[in-house]
N, C-alpha and C positions, 0 to 999 in steps of 0.2 A: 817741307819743301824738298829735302833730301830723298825724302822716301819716294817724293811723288817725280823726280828724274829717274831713280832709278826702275820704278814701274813704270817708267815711261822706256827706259833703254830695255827693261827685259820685253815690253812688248812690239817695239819694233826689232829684234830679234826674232824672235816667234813669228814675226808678219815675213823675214825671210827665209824662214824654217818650216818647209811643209810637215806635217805631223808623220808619225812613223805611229799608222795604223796596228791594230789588236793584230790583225789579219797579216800585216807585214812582217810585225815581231811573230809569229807562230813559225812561219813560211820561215825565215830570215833564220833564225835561231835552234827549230825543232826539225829544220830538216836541210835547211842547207848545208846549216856550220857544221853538224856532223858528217855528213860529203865531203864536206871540203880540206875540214883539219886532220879528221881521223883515216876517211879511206884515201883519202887526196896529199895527205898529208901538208896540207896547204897553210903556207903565210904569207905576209904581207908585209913589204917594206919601202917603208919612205910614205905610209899614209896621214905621215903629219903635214903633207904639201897640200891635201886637201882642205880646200877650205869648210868650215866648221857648218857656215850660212850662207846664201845669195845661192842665186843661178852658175853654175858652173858645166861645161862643154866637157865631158869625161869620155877621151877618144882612145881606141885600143884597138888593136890587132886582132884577126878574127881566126880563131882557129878548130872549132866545135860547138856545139847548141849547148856547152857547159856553162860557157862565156857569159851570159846576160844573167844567168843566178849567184853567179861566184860575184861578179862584180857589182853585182847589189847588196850583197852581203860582206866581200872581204872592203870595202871602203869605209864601211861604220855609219856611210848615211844612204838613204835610197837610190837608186839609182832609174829615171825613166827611160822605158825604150820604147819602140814604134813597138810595135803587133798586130797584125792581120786583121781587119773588122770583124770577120768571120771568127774569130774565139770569144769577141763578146757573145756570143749571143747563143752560148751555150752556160747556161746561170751560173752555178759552182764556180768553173772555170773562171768566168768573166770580176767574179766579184773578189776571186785572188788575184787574176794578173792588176786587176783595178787599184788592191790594196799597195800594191808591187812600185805601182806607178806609172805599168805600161797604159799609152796611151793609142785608139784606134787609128789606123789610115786603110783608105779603102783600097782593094785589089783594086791595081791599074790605075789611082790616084798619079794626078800628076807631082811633079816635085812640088813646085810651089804651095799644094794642101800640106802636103808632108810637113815641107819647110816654115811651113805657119805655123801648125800643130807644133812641132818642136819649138818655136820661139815664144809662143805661148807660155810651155810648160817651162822655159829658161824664164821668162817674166816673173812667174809665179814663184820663185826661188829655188828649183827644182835644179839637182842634177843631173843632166840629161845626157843620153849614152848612145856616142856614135861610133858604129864599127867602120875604119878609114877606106877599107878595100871594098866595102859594102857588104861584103860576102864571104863567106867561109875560103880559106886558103890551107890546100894540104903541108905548106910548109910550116905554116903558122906565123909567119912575116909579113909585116907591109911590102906587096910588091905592086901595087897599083893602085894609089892612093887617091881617092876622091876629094872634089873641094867643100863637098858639104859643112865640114867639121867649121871648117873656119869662114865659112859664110852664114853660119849658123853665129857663131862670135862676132863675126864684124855686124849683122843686124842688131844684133842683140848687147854688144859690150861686154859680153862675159870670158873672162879667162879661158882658158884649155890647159886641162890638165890629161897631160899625154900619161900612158897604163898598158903598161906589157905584161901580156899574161902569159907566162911560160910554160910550156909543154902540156897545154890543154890541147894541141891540134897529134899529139902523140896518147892522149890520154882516153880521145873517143873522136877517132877518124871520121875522115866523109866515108860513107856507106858500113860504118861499123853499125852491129847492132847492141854490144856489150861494149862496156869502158872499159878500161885497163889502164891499174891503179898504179898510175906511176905518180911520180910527187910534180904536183901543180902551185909554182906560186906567182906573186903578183910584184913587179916593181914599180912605181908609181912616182914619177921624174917630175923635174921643176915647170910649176906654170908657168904657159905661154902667152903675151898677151895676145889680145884681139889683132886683124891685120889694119893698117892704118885707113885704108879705104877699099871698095867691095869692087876696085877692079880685077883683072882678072890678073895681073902682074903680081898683085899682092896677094890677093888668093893662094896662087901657087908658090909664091914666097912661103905662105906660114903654114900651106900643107908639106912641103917638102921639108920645112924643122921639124914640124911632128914626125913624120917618117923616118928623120935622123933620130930624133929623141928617144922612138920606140925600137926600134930596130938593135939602138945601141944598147939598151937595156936589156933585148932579146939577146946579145949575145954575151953581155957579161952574164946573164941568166942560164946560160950554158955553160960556163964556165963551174959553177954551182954544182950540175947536176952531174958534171963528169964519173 
């Protein structure tokens, strides 16, 4: 009877732990991690605030096209993001970002597909990764935060965990076509809950903590790199 609860606890575990694909671990460990630790000189702290299992809302500051592989890799568990439909359908390509986690939405989808798509993959116990400004920023700051993040949580119930990635928008600029290898790392601050309900008062309540959350960690992160 003992054996058969704790077969019972490790597989409802696993039902909220999506698998970390052959094809994730190759990607994840044979070509990221040396990017990130050796030339990047990259680490990571405070990633014990991640939770281990479940759906969780993994929201950061956007500040280069480095952002969505470091952060699938420096968290220790997958991380999904949105991706252009149009990369599936180039075979190779399609069946690493697939392994990755990313999932399609179509050019010129409205929000609502998008916002499905994502909650979907937060059902399925997935870590799912929103950039707050939507869009790359040469400063590398939240300065114009969207409510996605947290209407993403309030449909869904899943925490937010806020993730400042330091001096990746200094590491490989908008219109750079080389990085430059300056030290990248990641601070990874206390989860947030979901907002109490999906009006818009409270919306912009729990996007404007995240933006304090990240922000503040963007500049004790400077203080580091002095």
């Amino acid at each position: 009877m003992e054996q058969l609860r704790v077969n019972e606890g490790i597989e409802a575990i696993n039902k909220d732990r999506p698998r970390q694909s052959f094809v994730y671990g190759c990607v994840s460990y044979l070509f990221v991690f040396p990017i990130f630790r050796f030339l990047f000189r990259g680490q990571t702290i405070g990633s014990s605030n991640l939770p281990k299992t479940g759906g969780v809302v993994v929201v950061s500051n956007h500040g280069s096209h480095l952002d969505p592989p470091i952060l699938g890799h420096a968290l220790g568990r997958p991380v999904a993001f949105m991706a252009k439909s149009e990369l599936f359908r180039v075979p190779i390509l399609a069946s690493i970002i697939s392994a990755c986690g990313a999932y399609p939405v179509k050019r010129g989808a409205g929000d609502r597909e998008a916002l499905r798509t994502a909650s979907n993959r937060l059902n399925e116990g997935w870590a799912t990764g929103v950039f707050l400004d939507g869009t790359r920023q040469e400063n590398g700051r939240v300065n114009d935060p969207k409510a996605g993040a947290a209407l993403l949580a309030g449909r869904t119930g899943c925490p937010i965990l806020p993730v400042a990635i330091v001096n990746s928008h200094r590491a490989f600029p908008k219109g750079s076509i080389l990085p430059r290898f300056v030290s990248i790392h990641l601070r990874v601050g206390e989860l947030i809950q979901p907002p109490k309900t999906r009006k818009r008062e409270d919306l912009t309540s729990t996007t404007k903590e995240i933006q304090i959350s990240i922000n503040s960690m963007l500049d004790k992160g400077k203080i580091k790199n002095i």
